[in-house]
N, C-alpha and C positions, 0 to 999 in steps of 0.2 A: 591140656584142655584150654580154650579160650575163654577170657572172661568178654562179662558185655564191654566193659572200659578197652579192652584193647580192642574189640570190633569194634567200636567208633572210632578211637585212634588208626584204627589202620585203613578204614573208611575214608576218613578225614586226610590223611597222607596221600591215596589213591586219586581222592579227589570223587569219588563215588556216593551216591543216591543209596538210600536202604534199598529201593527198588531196581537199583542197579546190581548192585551184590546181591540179592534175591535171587536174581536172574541168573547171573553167573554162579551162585552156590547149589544152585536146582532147587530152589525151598520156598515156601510162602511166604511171603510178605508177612504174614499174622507170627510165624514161626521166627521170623526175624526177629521181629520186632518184640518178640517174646523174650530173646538167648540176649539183647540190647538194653532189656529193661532193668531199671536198678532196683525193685523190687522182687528179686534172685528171683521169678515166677522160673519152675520144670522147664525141662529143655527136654527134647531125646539127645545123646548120647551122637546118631548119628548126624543131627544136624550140627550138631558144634562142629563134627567133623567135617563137614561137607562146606561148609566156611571157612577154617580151619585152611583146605586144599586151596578153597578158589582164591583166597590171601597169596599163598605159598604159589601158585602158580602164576601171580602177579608180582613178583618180586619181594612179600611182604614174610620177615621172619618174626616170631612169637616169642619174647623174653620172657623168662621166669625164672625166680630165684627165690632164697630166705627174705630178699630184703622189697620182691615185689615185682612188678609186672610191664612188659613194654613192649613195642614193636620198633622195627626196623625197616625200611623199604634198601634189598641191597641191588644192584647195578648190574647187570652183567659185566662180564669182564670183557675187555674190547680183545679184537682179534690185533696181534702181532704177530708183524711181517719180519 
């Protein structure tokens, strides 16, 4: 599950607009700005998900553990000849 903290960190990595991720997660602005806010306000389920993907299909992987929560942006691997 994503928290709001790691969507603005991975936002902020990407270099992206809430209206930009919006856009690319297929979801509203209002719904963004919802799953971002720090007053835990209801999500659906599928919109985390759907951020969740447009992250993941930006290079952006989602930590989590006992000790707490983080993103990553990783590279593709370059092609060798």
């Amino acid at each position: 599950m994503i928290t709001a903290r790691q969507s603005r960190a991975a936002r902020a990595l990407l270099g992206w607009t809430q209206e930009t991720l919006a856009d690319k997660a297929r979801i509203s602005l209002t719904a963004l700005k919802r799953l971002e806010s720090e007053n835990d306000l209801r999500v659906y389920e599928t919109t985390r998900d759907q951020v969740r993907r447009a992250f993941e299909a930006n290079g952006v992987v989602l930590l989590n553990s006992d000790r707490g929560e983080g993103v990553m942006i990783v590279h593709a691997a370059a092609k060798q000849d």
